[in-house]
DSSP file (Angstrom, degrees, kcal/mol; ACC not computed):
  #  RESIDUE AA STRUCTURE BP1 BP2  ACC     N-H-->O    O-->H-N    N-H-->O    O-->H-N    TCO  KAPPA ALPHA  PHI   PSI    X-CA   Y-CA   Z-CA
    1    1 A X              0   0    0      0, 0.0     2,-0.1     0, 0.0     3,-0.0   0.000 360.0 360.0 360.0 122.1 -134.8  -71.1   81.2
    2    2 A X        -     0   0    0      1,-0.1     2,-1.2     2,-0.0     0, 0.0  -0.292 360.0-108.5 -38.3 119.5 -133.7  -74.5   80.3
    3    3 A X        +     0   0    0      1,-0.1     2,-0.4    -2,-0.1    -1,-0.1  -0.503  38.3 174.6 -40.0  83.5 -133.1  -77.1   82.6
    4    4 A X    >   -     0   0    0     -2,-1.2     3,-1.1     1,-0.1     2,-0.2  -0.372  11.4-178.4-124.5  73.2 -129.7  -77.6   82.6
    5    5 A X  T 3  S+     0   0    0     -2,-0.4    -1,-0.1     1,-0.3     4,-0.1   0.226  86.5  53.7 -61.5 -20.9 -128.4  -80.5   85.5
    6    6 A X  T >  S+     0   0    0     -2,-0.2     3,-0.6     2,-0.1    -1,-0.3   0.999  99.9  72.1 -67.3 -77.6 -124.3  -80.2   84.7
    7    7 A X  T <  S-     0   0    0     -3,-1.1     2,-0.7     1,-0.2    -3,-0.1  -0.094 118.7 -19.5 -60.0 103.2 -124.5  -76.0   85.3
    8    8 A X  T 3  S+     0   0    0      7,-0.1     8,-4.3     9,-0.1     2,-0.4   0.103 113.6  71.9 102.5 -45.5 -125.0  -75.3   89.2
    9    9 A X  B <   -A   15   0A   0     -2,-0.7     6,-0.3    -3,-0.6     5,-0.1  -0.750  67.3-113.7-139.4-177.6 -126.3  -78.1   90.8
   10   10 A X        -     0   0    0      4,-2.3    -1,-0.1    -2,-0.4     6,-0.1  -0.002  48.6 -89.6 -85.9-175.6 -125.5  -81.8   92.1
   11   11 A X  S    S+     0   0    0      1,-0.2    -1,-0.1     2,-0.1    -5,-0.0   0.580 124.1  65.2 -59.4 -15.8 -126.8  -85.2   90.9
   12   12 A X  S    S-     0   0    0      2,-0.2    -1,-0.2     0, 0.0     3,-0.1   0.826 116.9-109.9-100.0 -35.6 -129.8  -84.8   93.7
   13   13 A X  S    S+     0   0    0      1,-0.3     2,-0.2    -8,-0.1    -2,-0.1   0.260  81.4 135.9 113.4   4.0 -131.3  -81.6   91.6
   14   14 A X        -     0   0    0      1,-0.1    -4,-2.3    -5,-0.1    -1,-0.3  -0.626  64.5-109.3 -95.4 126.6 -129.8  -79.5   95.1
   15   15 A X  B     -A    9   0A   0     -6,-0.3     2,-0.6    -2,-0.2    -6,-0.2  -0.288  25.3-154.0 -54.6 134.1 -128.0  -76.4   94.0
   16   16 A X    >   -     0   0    0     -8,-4.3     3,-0.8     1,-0.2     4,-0.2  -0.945   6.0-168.5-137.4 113.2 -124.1  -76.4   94.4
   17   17 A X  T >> S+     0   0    0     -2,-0.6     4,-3.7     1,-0.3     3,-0.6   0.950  88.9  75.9 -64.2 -52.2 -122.5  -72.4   94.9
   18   18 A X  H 3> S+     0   0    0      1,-0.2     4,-0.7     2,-0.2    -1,-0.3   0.719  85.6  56.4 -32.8 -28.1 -119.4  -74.1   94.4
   19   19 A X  H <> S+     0   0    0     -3,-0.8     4,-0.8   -11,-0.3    -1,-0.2   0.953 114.8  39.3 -69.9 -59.2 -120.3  -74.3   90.6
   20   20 A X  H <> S+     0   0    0     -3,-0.6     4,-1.8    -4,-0.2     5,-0.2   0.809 112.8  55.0 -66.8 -40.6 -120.7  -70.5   90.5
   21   21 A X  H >X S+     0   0    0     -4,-3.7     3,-6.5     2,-0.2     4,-0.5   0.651 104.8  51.9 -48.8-109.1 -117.8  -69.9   92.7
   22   22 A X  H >X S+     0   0    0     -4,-0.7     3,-3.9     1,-0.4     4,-1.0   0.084 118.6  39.3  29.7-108.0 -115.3  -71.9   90.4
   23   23 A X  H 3X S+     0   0    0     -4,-0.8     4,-2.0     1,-0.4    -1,-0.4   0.416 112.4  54.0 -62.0 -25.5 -116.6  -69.8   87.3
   24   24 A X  H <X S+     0   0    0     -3,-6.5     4,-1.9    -4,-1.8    -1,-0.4   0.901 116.9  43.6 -78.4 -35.9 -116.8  -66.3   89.3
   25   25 A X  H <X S+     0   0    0     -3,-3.9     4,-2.7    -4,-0.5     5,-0.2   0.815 111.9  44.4 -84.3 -24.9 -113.1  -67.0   90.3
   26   26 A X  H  X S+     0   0    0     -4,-1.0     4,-2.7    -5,-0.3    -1,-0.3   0.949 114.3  58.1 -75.2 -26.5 -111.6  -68.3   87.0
   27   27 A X  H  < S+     0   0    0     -4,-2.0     4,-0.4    -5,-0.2    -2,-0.2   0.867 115.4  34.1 -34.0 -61.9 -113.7  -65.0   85.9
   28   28 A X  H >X S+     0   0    0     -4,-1.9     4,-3.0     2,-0.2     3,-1.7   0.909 119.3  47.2 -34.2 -80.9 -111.5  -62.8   88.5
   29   29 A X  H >< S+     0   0    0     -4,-2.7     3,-1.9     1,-0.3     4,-0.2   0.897 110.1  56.9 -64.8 -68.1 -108.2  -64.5   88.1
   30   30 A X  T 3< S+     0   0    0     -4,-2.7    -1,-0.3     1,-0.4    -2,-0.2   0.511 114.8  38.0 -54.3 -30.2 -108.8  -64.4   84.2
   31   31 A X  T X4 S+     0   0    0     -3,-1.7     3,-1.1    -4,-0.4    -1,-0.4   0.652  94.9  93.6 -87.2 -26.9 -109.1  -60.5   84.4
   32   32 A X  T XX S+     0   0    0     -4,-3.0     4,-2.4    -3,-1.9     3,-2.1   0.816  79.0  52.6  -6.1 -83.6 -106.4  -59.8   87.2
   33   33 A X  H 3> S+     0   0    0      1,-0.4     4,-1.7     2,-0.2    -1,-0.2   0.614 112.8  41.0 -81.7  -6.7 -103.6  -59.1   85.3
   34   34 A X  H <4 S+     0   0    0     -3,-1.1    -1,-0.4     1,-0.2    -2,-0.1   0.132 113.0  54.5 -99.0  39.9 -105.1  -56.3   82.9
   35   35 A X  H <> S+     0   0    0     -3,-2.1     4,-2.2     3,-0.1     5,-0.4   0.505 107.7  50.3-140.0 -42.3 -107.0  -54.8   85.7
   36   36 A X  H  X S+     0   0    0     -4,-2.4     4,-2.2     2,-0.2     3,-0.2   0.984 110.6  50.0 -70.1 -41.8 -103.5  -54.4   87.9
   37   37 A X  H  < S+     0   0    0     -4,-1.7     5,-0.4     1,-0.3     4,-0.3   0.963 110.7  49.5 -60.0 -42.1 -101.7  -52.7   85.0
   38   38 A X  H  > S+     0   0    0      1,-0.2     4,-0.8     3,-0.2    -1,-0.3   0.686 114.0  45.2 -72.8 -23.9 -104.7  -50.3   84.6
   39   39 A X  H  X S+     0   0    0     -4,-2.2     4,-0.7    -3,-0.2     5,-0.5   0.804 116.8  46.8 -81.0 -54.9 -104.5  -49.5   88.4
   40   40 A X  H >< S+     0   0    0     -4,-2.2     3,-0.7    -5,-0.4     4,-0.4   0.335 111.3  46.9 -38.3-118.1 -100.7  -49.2   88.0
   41   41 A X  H 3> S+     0   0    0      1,-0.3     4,-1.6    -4,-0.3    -1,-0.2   0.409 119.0  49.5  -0.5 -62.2 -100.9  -46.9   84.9
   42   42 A X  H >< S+     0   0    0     -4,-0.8     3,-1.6    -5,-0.4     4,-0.3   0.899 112.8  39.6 -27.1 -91.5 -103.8  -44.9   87.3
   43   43 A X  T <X S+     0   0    0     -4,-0.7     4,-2.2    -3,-0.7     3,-0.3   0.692 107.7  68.6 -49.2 -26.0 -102.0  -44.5   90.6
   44   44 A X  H 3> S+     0   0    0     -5,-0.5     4,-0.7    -4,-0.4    -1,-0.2   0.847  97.0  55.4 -61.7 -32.7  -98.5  -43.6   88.5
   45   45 A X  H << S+     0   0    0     -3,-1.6    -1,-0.2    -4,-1.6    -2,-0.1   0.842 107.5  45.8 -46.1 -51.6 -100.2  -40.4   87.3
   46   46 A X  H >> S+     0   0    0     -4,-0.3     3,-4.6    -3,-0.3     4,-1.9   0.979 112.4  53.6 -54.2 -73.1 -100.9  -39.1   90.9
   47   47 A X  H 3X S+     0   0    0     -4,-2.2     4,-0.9     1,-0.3    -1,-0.2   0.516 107.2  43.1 -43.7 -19.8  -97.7  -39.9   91.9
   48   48 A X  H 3< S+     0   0    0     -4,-0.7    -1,-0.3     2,-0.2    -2,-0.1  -0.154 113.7  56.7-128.8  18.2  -95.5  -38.1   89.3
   49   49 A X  H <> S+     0   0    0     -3,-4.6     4,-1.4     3,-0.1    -2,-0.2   0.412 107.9  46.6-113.4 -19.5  -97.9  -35.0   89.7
   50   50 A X  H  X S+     0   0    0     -4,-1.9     4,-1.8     2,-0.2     5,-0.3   0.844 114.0  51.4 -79.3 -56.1  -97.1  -35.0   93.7
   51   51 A X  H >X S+     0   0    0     -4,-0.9     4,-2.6    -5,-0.4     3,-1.6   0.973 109.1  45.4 -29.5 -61.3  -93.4  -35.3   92.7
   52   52 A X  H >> S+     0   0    0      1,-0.3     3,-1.5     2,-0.2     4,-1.5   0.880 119.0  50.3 -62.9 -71.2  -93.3  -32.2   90.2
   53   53 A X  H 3X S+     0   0    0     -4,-1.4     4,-1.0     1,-0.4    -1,-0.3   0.310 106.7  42.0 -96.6  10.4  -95.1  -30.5   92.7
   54   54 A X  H <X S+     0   0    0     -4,-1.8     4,-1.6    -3,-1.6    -1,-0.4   0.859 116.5  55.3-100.0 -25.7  -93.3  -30.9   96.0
   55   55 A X  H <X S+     0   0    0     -4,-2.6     4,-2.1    -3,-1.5     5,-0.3   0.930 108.9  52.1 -48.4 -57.8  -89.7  -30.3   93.6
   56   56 A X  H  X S+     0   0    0     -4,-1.5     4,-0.8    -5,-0.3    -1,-0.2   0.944 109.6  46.3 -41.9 -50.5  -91.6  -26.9   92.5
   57   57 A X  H  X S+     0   0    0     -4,-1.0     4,-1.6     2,-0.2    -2,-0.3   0.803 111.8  49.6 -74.9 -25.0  -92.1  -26.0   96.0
   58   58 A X  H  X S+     0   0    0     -4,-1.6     4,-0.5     1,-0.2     5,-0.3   0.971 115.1  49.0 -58.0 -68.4  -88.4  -26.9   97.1
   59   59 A X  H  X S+     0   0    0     -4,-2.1     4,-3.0     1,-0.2    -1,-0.2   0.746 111.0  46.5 -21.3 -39.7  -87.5  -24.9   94.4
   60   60 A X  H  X S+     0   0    0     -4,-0.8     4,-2.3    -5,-0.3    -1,-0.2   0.956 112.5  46.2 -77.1 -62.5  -89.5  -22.2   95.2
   61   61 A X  H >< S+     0   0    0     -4,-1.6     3,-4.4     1,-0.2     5,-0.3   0.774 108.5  58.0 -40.2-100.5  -88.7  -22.0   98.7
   62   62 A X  H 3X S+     0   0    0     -4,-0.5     4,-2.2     1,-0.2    -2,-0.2   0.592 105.4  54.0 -18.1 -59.1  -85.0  -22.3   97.7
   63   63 A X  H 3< S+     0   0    0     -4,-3.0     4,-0.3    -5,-0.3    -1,-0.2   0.808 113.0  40.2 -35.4 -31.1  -85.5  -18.9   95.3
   64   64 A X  T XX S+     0   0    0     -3,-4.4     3,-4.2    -4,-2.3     4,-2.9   0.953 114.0  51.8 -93.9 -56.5  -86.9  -16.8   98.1
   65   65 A X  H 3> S+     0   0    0      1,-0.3     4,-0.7     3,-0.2    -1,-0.2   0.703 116.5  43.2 -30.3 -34.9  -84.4  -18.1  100.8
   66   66 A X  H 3< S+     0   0    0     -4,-2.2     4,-0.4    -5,-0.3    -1,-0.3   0.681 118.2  42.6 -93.7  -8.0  -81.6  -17.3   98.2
   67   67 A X  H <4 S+     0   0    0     -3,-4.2    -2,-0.2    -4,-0.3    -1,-0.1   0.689 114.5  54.9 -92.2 -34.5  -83.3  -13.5   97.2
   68   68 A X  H  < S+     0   0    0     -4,-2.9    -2,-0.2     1,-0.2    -3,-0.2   0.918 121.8  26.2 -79.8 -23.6  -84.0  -13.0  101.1
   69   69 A X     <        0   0    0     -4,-0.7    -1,-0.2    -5,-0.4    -2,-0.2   0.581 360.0 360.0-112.3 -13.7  -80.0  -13.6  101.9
   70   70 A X              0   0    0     -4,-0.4    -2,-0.2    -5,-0.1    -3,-0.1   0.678 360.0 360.0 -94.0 360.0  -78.2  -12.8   99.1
């Protein structure tokens, strides 16, 4: 691997994380916004299949309550 004295590490040769932070974070931030719609778009699925299915069961319940009393 090639020396390379800009990439990583100070003027003294001593490694500096901060260099890797910095890149990990623009990494992060730079991928954020498609990564929340693709968890939106996820969790929206769950959610509108717990809907239909607690509306069936009102429904349902409502049918027999209305069979059992009328």
């Amino acid at each position: 691997m090639a020396h390379n004295p800009q990439h990583g590490q100070g003027p003294e040769g001593n490694h500096d994380p901060a260099g890797n932070t910095q890149m990990f974070r623009a990494f992060v931030d730079e991928g954020a916004p498609q990564g929340r719609q693709a968890a939106a778009a996820q969790s929206a699925g769950p959610r509108v299949g717990l809907i239909a299915g607690v509306v069936a069961v009102i429904a349902v319940v409502a049918a027999v309550a209305w069979l059992a009393l009328g």
